[in-house]
Backbone as numpy.savetxt, mean C-alpha at the origin, in Angstrom:
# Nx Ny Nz CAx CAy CAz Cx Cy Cz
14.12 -3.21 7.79 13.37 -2.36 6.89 11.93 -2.28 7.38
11.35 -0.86 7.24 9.98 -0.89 7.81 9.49 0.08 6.70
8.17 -0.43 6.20 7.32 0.16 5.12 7.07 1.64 6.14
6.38 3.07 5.44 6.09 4.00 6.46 4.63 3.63 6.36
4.01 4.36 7.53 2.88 4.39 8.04 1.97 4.65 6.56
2.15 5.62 5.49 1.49 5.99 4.32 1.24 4.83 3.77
2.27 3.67 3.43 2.20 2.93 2.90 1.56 1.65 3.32
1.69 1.68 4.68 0.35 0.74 5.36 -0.80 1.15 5.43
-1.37 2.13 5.11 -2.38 2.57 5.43 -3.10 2.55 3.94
-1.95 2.85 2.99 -2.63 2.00 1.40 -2.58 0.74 0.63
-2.21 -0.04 1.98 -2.53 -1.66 2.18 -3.75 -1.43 2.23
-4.33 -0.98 3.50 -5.32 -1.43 4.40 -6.54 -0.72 3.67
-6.35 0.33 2.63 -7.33 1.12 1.88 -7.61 0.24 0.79
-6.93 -0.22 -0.09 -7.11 -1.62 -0.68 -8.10 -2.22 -0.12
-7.55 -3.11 1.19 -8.18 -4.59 1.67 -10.08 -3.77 1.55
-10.08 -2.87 2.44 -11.60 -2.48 2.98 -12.08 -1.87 1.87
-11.56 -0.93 1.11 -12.42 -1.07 -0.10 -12.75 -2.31 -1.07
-11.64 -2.99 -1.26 -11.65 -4.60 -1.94 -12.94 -5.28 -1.70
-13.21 -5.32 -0.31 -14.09 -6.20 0.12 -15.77 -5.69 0.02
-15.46 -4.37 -0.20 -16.84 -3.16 -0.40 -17.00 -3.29 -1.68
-16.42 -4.03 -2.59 -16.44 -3.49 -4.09 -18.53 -3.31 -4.70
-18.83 -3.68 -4.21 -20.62 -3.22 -4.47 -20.84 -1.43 -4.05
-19.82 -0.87 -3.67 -20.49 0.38 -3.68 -19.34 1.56 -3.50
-19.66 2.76 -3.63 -18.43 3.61 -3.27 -17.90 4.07 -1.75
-16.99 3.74 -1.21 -16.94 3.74 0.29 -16.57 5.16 0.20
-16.96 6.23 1.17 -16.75 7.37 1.82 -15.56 7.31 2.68
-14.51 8.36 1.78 -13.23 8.38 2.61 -13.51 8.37 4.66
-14.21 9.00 4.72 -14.77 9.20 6.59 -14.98 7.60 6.79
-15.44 7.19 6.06 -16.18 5.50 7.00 -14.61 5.11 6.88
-13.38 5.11 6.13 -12.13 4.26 6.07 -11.62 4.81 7.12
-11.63 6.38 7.85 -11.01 7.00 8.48 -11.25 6.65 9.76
-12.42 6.55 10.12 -13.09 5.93 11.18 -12.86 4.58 11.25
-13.05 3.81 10.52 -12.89 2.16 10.86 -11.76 1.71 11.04
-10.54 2.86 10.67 -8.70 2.74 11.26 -8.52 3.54 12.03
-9.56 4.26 12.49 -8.93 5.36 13.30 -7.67 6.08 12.61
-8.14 6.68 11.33 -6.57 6.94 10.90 -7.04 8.75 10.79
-6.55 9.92 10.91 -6.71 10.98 10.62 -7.66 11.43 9.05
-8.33 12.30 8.60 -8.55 12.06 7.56 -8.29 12.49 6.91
-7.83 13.59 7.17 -6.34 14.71 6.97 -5.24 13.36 6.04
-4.74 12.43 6.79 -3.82 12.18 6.39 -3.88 11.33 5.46
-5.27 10.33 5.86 -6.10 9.83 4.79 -6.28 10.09 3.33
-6.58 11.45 3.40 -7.17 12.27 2.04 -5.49 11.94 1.48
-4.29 12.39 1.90 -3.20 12.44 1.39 -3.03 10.99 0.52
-3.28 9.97 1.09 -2.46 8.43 0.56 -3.70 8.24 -0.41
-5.30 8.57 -0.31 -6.09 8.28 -1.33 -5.84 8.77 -2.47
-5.50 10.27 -2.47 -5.15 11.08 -3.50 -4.03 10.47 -4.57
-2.89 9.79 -3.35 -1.81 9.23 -4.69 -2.22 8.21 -5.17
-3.12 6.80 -4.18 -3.35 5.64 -4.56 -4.28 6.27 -6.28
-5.25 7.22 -5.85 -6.16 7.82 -7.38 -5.01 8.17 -8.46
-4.33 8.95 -7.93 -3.10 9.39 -9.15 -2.54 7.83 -9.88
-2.05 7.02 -9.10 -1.83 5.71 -9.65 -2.34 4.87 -10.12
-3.73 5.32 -10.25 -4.73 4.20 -11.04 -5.18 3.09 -10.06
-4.96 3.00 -8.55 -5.76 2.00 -7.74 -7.02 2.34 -7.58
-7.34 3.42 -7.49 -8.47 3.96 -6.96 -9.28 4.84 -7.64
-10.38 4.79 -7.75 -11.69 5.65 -8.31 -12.00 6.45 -7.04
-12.06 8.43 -7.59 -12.09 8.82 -6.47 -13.91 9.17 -6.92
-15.23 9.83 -6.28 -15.73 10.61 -7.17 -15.93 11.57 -5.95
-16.58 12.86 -6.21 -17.13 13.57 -5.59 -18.37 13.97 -4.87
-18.80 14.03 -3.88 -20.33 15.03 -3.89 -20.56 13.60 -2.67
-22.13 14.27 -2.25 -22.55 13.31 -1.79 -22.85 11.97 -1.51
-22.64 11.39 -2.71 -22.27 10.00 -2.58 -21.23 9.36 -3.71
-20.35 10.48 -2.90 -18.83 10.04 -3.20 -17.93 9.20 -2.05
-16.88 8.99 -3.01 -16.10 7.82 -1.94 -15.15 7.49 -3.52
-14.42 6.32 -3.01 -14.06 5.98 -3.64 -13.95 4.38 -4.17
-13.85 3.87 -5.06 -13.45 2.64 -5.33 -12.17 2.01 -5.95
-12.35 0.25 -6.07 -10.78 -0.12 -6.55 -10.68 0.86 -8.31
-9.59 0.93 -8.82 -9.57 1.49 -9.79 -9.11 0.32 -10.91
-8.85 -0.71 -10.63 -8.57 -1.80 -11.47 -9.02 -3.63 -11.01
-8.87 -4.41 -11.09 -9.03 -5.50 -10.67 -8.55 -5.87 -9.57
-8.80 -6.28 -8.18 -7.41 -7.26 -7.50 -6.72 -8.10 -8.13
-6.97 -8.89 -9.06 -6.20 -9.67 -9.40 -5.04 -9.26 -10.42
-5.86 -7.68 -10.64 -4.34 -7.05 -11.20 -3.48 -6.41 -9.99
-3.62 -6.06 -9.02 -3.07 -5.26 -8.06 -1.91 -6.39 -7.21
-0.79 -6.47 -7.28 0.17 -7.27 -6.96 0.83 -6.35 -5.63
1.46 -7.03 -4.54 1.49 -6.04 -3.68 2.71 -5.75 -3.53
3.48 -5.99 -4.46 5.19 -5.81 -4.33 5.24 -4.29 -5.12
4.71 -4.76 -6.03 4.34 -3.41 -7.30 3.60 -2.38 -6.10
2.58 -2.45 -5.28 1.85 -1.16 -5.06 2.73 -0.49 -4.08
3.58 -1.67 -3.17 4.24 -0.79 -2.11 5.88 -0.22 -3.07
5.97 -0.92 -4.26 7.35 0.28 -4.66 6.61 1.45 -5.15
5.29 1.66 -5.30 4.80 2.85 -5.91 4.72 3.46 -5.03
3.82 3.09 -3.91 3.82 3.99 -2.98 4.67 4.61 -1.56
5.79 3.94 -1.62 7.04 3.93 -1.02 8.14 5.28 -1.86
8.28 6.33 -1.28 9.42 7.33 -1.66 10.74 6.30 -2.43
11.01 6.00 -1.45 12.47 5.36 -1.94 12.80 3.47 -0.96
12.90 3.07 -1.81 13.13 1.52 -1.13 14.58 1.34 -1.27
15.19 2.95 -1.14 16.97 2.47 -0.50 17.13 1.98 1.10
17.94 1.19 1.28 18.10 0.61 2.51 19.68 1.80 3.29
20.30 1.50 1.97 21.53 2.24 2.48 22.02 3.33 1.88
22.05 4.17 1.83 22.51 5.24 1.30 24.32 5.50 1.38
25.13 5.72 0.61 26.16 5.43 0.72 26.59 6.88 0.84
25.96 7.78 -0.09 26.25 8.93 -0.19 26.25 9.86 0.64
25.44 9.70 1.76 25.65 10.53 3.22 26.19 10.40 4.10
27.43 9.40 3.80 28.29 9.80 5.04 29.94 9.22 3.91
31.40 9.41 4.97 32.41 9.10 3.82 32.35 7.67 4.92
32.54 6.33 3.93 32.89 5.66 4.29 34.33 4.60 3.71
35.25 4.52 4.71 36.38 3.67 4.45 35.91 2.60 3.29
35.02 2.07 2.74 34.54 0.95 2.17 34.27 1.25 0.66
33.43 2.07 0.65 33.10 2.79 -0.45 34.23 2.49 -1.33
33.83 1.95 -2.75 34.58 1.72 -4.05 35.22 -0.17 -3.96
34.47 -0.91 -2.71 35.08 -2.19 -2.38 34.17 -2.99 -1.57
33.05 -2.42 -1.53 32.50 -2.52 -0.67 31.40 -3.56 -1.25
30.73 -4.65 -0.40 29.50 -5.48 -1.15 28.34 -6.11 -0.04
28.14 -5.05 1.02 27.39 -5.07 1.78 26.15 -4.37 1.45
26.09 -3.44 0.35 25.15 -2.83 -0.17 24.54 -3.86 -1.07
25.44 -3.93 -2.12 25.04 -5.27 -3.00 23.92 -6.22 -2.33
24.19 -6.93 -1.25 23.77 -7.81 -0.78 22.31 -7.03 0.15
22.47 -6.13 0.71 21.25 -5.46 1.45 20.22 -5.56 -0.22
20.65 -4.83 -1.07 19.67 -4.70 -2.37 19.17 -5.89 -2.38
20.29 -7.01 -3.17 19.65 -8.33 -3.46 18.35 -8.67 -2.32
18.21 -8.37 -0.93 17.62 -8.47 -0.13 16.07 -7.98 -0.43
16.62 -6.75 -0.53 15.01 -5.54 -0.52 13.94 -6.16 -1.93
15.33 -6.76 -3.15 14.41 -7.23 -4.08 13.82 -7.93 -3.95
14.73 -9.16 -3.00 13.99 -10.64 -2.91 12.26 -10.18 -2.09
12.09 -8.98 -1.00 10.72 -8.66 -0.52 9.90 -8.46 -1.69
10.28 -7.27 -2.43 9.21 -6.84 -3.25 8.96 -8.32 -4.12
10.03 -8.76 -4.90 9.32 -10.14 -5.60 8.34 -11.43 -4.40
9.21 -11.32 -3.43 7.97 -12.40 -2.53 6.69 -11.57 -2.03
6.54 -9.97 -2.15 5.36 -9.61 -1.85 4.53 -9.77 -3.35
5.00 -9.53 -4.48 4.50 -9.99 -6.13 3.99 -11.06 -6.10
4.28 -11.95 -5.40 3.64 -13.39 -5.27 2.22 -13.14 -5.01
2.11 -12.28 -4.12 0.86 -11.75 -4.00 -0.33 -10.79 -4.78
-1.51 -11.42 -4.69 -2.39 -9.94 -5.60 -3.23 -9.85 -4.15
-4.27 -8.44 -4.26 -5.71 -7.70 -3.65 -5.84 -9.28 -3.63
-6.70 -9.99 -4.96 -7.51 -10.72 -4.65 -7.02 -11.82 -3.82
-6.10 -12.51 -3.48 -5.06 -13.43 -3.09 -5.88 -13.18 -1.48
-5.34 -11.95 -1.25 -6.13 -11.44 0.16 -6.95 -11.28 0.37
-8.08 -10.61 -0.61 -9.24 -10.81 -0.31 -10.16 -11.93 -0.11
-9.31 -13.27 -1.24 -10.11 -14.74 -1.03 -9.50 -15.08 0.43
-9.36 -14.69 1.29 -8.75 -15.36 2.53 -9.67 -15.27 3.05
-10.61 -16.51 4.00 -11.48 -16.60 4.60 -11.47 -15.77 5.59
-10.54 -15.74 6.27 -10.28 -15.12 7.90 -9.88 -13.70 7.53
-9.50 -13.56 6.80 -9.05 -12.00 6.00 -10.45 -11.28 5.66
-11.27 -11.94 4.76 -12.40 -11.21 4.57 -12.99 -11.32 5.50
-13.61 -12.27 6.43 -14.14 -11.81 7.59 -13.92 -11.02 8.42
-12.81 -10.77 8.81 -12.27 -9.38 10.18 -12.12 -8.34 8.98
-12.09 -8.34 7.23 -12.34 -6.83 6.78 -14.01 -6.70 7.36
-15.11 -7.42 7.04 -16.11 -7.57 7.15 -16.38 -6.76 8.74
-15.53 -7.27 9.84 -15.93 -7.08 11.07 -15.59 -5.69 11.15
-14.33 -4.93 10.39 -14.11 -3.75 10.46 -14.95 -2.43 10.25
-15.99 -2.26 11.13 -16.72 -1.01 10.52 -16.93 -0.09 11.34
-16.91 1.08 11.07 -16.95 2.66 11.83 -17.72 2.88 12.72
């Protein structure tokens, strides 16, 4: 299983704003300090804002900020939000001999849950108190 690129990239919008929380970061300085498009940028900020992570504002000294606490932001919860679909297997697109007997799905699920609950273990702040974590966010700049 691999998270998509959208959804790492609203990890990493988290961590560097997290660690900015004294001011509103300018979508361009996040775009630049990942080298990430800003095009595609603008896309994952827009939903993280729709979901309540993020404070967007406008104008010149706009940017955005966290939209709630880290220590409310759990990271099992943000990546099923921001993840389309956390099916592993789809049964329905193809015919398979198994289907109606089958408990290889079963067990892939039990799987995908056990991630999201061991990523729940986790909050923002969890990561942000990481010494070596906040320092290389710290080192990260445009």
């Amino acid at each position: 299983m691999q998270l998509k690129t959208y959804t790492d990239y609203g990890l990493r919008v988290l961590a560097y704003v997290g660690v900015r929380r004294d001011r509103s970061v300018p979508r361009s300085e996040i775009a630049r300090a990942y080298h990430i498009s800003p095009e595609h940028l603008r896309k994952v900020i827009h939903r993280m804002g729709q979901l309540g992570y993020l404070e967007t504002t406008q104008g010149k000294s706009g940017g955005v900020k966290l939209g709630r606490s880290p220590s409310l932001i759990r990271l099992g919860n943000f990546v099923l939000e921001m993840e389309e679909s956390m099916e592993i297997i789809d049964c329905s697109k193809q015919d398979c001999p198994l289907q109606g007997g089958c408990t290889i799905k079963n067990a892939v699920n039990f799987a995908r849950d056990a991630f999201v609950s061991a990523l729940n273990e986790y909050t923002l702040e969890m990561i942000l108190d990481d010494t070596k974590m906040a320092k290389q966010l710290r080192i990260v700049e445009p």
